[in-house]
C-alpha positions in Angstrom: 98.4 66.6 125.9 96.2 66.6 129.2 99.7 66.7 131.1 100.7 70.2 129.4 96.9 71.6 129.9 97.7 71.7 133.1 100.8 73.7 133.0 99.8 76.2 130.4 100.1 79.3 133.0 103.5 78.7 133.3 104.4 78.1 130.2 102.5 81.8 129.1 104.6 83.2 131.5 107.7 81.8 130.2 106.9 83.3 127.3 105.9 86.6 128.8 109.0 86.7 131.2 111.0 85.6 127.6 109.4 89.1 126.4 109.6 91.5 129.3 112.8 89.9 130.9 115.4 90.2 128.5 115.4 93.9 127.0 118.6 93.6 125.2 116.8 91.3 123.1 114.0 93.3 122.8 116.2 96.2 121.7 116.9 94.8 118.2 113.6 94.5 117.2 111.2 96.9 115.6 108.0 96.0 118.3 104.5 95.4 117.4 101.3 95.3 119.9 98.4 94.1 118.7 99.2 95.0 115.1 100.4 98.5 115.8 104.2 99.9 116.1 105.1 100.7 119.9 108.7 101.7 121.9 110.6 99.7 124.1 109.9 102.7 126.6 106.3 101.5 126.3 107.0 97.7 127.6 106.8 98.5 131.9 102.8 99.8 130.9 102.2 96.7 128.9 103.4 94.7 131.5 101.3 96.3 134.3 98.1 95.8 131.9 98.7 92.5 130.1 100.7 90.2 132.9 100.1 86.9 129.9 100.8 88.0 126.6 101.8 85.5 123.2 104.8 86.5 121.0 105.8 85.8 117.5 109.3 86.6 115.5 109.8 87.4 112.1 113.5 87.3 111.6 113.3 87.4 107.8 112.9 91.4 108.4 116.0 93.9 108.9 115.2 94.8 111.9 113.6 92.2 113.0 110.0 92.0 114.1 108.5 91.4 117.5 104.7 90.4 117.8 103.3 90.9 121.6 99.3 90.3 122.0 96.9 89.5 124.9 96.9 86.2 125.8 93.4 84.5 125.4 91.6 81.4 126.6 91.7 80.1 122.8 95.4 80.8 122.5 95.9 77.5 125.0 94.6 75.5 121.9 96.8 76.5 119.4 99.3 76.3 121.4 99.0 73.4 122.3 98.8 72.3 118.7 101.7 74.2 117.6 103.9 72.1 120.3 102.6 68.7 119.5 103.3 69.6 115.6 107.0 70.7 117.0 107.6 67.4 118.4 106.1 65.0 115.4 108.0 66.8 113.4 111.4 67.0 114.9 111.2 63.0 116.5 113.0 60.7 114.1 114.8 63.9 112.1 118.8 64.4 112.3 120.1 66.9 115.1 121.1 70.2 113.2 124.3 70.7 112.9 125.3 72.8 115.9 129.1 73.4 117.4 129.3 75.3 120.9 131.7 76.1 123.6 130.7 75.4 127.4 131.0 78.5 129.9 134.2 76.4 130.8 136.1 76.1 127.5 134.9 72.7 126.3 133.8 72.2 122.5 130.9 70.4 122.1 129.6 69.8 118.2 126.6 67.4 117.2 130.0 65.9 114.9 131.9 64.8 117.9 129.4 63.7 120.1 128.4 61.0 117.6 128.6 57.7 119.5 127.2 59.6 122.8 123.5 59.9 124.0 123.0 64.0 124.1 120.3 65.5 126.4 119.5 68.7 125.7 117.8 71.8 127.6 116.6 74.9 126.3 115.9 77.7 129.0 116.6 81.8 129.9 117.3 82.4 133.2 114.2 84.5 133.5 111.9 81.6 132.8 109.7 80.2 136.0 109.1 77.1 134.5 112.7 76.6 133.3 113.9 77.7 136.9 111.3 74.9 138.5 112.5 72.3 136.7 116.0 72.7 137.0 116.4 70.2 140.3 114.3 67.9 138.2 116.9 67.5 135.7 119.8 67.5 138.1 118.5 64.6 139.5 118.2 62.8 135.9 121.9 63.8 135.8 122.3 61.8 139.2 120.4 58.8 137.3 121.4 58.4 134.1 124.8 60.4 134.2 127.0 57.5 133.3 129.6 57.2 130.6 128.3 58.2 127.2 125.6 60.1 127.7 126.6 64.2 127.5 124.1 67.2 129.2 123.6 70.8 127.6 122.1 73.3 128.7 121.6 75.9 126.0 120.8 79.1 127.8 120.1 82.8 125.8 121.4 84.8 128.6 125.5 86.1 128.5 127.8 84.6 130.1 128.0 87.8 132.4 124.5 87.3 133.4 124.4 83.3 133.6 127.5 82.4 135.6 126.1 84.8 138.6 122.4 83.1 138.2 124.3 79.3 138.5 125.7 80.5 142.0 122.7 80.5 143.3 120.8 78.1 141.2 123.0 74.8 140.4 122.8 73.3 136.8 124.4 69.9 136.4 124.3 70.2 132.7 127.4 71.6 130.7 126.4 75.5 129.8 126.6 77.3 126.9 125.4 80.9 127.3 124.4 83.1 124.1 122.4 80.1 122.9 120.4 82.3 120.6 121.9 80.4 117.6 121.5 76.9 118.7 118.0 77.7 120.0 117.5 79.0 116.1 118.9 75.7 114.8 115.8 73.6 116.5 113.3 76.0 115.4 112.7 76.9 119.2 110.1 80.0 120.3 109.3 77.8 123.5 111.1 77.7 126.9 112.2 75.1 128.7 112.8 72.7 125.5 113.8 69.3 126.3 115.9 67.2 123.9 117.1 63.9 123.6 119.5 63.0 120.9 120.4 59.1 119.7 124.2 58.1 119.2 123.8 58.0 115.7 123.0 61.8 115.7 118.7 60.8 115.2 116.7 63.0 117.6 114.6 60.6 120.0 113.0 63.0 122.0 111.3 66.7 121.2 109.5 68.4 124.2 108.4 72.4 124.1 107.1 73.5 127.5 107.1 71.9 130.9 105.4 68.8 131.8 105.0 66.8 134.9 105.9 63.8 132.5 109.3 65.4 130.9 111.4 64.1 133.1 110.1 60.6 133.6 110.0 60.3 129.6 113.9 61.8 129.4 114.8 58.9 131.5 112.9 56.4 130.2 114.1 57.5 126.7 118.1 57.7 127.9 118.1 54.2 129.1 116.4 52.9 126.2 118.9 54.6 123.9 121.7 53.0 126.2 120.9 49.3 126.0 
């Protein structure tokens, strides 16, 4: 927990860039700030006046709710709760059922990639810490890219908008754009999301937010899953 203290800034900002970044997202929702109703028009204020900010979703209303508040000192501890619940309670569960198509035409299903180690990342191409760590896990790619073990990179951005943004920022992984539904699957409000999924389909890994100890644990967890 000590590891992700330190890199709480960033991952407020991911939230807040998830928030003000991506306003065909924020266009189906009926917004909230601080309790009260506000307009998308309203958001370029809000982001001149409260840089941090927390969100919540409630996706159970039609439309759907969007939460935005100030971010606060105490917000860093229940945050930090709320990830370390995430991962206890995902480690050890079966992978959702998901079934996507790469930005190149290849099918990828938790069903067929039974028998394969699957490491999984969760970002939005408007994320900083999603964008820092991305030479990070091209290099666990280099590593531990051998036969049988399969990369995805689940991203919420269209495929308009991501295949530009890979140009200039390589991804190793195999990317799926409009991830919305996967990242739904795994219960994810979090960005970057690490994943590391058994060949028997178990999760063995479940990491929300960045951490200078992600990407040593990814490895050591692949190459434990390999022998």
């Amino acid at each position: 927990m000590k590891y992700l203290l330190k890199f709480l800034p960033f991952l407020v900002i991911g939230l807040m860039s998830r928030v003000y970044g991506q306003y065909e997202d924020m266009s189906k929702y009926h917004i909230f700030f601080k309790g009260q109703p506000i307009n998308i028009n309203q958001i370029d204020s809000l982001k001149k006046l409260y840089p941090k900010v927390s969100f919540r979703t409630d996706k159970t209303k039609t439309p759907p709710e969007l939460f935005i508040d100030p971010y606060t000192e105490s917000d860093s501890v229940k945050l930090m709760e709320r990830l370390d619940s995430s991962s206890k309670y995902w480690t050890g569960k079966p992978s959702p059922l998901f079934d996507v198509t790469d930005v190149d035409g290849r099918h990828f299903s938790a069903a067929n990639l039974k028998g394969n180690v699957v490491v999984m990342n969760f970002y939005f191409t408007h994320c900083s810490p999603c964008l820092q760590e991305i030479p990070s896990l091209n290099g666990i790619v280099k590593d531990e890219g051998h036969k049988g073990v399969v990369f995805l990179a689940i991203a919420l951005d269209k495929k308009s908008d991501l295949m530009p943004f890979l140009k200039s920022h390589p991804f190793n992984y195999n990317q799926v754009a409009d991830g919305q539904h996967v990242t739904d699957l795994f219960g994810i409000n979090t960005w970057p999301t690490n994943i590391v999924v058994d060949k028997n389909g178990m999760i063995r890994y479940f990491k929300q937010g960045m951490s200078e100890k992600s990407i040593g644990d990814i490895k050591e967890t692949i190459r434990q899953l390999m022998n």
